[in-house]
C-alpha positions in Angstrom: 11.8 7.3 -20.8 9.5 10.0 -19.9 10.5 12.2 -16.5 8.3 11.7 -13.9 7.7 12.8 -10.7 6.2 10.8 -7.5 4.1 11.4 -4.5 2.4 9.6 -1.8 -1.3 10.5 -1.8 -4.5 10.0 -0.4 -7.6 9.1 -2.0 -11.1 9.6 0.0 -13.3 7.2 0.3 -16.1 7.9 2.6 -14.8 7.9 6.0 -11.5 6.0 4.7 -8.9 7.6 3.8 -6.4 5.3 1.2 -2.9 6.1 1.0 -1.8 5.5 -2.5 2.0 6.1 -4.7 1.6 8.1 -7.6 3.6 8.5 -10.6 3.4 11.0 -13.4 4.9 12.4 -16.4 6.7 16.0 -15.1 5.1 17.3 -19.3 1.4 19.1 -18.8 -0.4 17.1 -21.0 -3.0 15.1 -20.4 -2.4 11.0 -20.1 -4.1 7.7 -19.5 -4.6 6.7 -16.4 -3.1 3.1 -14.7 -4.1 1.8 -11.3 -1.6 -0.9 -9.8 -2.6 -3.7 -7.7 -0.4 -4.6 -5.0 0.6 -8.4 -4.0 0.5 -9.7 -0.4 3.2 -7.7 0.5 1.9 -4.3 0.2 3.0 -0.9 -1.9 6.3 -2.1 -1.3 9.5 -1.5 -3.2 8.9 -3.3 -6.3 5.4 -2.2 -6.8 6.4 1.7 -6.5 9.2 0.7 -8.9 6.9 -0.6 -11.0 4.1 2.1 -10.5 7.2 4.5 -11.6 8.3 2.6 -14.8 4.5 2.6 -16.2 4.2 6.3 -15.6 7.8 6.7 -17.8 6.0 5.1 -20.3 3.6 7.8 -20.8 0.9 7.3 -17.7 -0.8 8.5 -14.6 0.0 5.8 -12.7 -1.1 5.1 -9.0 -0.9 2.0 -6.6 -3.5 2.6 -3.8 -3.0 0.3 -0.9 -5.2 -2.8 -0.7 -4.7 -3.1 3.0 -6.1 0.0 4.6 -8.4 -1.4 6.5 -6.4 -4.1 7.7 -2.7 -2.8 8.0 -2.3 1.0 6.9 0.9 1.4 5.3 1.9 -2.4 5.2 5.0 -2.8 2.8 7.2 -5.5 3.6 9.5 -8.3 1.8 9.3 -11.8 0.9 10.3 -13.4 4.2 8.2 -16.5 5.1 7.6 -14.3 8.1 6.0 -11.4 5.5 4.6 -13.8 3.5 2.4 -15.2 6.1 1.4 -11.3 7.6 0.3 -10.7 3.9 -1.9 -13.4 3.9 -3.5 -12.4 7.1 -4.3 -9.3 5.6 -5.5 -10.4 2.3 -7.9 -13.1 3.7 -9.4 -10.2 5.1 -10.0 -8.2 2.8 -13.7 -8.5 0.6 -15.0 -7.7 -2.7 -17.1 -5.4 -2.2 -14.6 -3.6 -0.2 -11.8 -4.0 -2.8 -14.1 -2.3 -5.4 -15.2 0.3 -3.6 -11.7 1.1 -2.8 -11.1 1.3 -6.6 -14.1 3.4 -7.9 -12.7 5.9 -5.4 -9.1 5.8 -7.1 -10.8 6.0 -10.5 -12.6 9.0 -9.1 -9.5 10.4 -7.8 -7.6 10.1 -11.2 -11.3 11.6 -13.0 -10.3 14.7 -10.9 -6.9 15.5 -12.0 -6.4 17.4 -15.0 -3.5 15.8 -16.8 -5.6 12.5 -16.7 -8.1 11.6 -19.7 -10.8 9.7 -19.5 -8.9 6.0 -20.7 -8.4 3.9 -17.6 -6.5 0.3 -17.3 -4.9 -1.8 -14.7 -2.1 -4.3 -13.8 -1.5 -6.6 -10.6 0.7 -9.3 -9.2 -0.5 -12.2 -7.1 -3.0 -10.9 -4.6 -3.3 -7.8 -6.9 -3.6 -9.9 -10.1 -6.9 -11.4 -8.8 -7.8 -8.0 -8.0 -7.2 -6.7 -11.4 -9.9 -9.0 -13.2 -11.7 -7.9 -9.9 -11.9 -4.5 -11.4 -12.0 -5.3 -15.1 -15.6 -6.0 -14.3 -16.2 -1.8 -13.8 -17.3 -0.3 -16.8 -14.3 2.4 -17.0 -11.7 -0.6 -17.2 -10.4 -0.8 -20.8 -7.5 -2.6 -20.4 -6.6 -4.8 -17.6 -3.1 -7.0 -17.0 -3.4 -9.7 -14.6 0.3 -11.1 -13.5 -0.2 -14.5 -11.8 -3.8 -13.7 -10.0 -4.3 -17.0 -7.6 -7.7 -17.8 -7.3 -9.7 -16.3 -10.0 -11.2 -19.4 -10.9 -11.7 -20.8 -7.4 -12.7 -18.2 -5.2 -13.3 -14.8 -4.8 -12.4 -12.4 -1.8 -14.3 -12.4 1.2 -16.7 -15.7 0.2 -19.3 -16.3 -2.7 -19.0 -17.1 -5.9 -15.4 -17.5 -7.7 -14.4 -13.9 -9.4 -14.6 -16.1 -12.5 -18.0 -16.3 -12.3 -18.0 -12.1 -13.1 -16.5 -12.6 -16.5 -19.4 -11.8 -18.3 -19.3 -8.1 -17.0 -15.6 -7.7 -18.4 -16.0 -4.8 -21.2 -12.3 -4.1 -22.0 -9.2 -5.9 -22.8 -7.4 -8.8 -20.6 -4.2 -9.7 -20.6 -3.4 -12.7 -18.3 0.2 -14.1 -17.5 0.8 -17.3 -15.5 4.0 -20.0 -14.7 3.7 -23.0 -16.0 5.6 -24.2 -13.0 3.6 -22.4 -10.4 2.1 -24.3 -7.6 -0.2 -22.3 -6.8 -2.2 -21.7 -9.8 -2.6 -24.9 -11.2 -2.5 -25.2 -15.4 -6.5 -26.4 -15.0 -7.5 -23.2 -13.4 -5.8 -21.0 -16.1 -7.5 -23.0 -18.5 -10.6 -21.6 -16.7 -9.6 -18.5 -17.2 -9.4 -19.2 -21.0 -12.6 -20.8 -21.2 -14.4 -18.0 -19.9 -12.8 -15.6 -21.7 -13.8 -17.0 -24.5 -17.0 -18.0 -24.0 -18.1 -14.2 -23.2 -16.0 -13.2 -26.2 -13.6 -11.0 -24.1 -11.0 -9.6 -26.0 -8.1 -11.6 -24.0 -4.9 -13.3 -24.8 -3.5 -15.3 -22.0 0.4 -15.9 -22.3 2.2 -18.8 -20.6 6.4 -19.1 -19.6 8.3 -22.1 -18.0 8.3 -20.0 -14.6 7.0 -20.0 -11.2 4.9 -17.4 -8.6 6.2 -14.3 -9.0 8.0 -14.7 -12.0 7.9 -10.3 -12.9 9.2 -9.3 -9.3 13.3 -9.1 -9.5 13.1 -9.1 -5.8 12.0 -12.4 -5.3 14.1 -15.7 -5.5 11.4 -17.2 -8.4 12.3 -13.7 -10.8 12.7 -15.0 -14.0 14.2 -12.1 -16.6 13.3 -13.6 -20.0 9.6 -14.2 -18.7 9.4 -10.6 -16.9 11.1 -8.9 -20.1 8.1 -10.9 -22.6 5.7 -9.8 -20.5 6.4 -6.4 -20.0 6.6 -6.0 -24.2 3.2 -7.7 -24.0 1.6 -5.3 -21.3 2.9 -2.2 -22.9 1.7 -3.4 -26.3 -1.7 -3.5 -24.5 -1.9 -0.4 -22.5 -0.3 1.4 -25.6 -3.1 -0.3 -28.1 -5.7 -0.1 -25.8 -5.3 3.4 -23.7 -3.4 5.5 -26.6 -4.7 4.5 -29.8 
């Protein structure tokens, strides 16, 4: 693994001001950049663990806080209790917002000199939906999407289902679900297939006997054998994709 070295930052965005864990290789060269998408539960634990192990792989990687607006510097655990705050917060949040917020982290990593110009990103839950969110922006190339409830049903803040935006994906998609998971139904992933295919995205969706939040060794639905396949699969990506 590469060293790395980690900061909390803050990314501009007009008037807002995003706080946001970064993670980069200690070496002076110059790396892809990641962004990663948080779940209900904030930049918690788990996602600045994993934030750190994608930026030991060989990236700039940085997981700006989705919640801001609603709760700055919400990071909590997997308590019913937390579960239901998180909620609150993401049922807040909009579209429009959430992309905004990311073409300023793009802009932020544009700006630092050990970061070239090949961008991807990963999310879990909340922050999978977010994920093919942003996959829609030109600059995505690569874009892994853990679990993301709702892509095919809705989209955040009202309108049209963030399915709907597939046509405007560019890059790569990788998209992981449960086959046990309650709350993303094996229709709605089939969906996400469809329209994948139908726009001829470059995509490969991969499925394991797991439930929600099968990646996150915090939670009681972790699943090792699921979390180690996909993480192969998304480093094959981002490594394919990103580094050539």
């Amino acid at each position: 693994m590469i060293p790395i070295q980690t900061d909390t930052v803050t990314i501009a965005n007009g008037d807002l001001q995003i706080e946001a864990y970064l993670a980069q290789p200690q070496a002076q060269e110059i790396w892809p950049g990641i962004i990663v998408f948080q779940e209900v539960f904030g930049v918690n634990a788990h996602i600045r663990t994993v934030t750190e192990r994608i930026a030991q792989l060989g990236y700039v990687a940085i997981a700006p806080a989705l919640y801001q607006r609603q709760a700055p510097g919400f990071a909590v655990g997997y308590t019913s209790a937390d579960l239901d705050q998180g909620r609150t917060y993401k049922n807040q949040t909009t579209a429009a917002e959430l992309l905004s917020d990311i073409r300023a982290t793009l802009a932020y990593l544009k700006q630092k000199s050990n970061v070239k110009a090949a961008f991807g990103t990963i999310g879990f839950c909340f922050g999978g939906h977010v994920a093919y969110l942003a996959a829609t922006l030109p600059e995505i190339q690569a874009t892994a999407s853990l679990y993301g409830a709702g892509i095919a049903t809705m989209t955040p803040g009202g309108g049209a289902a963030t399915l709907s935006l597939t046509p405007q994906i560019q890059g790569v998609v990788y998209a992981f679900f449960g086959t046990q998971d309650t709350l993303i139904p094996l229709t709605e992933v089939e969906q996400v297939r469809t329209a994948l295919s139908t726009h001829q995205i470059h995509h490969q969706i991969f499925t394991y006997p797991a439930d929600h939040g099968f990646f996150c060794d915090q939670r009681a639905s972790y699943q090792p054998e699921a979390a180690a396949q996909a993480w192969q699969q998304i480093q094959h990506l981002f490594r394919q994709t990103l580094v050539g």
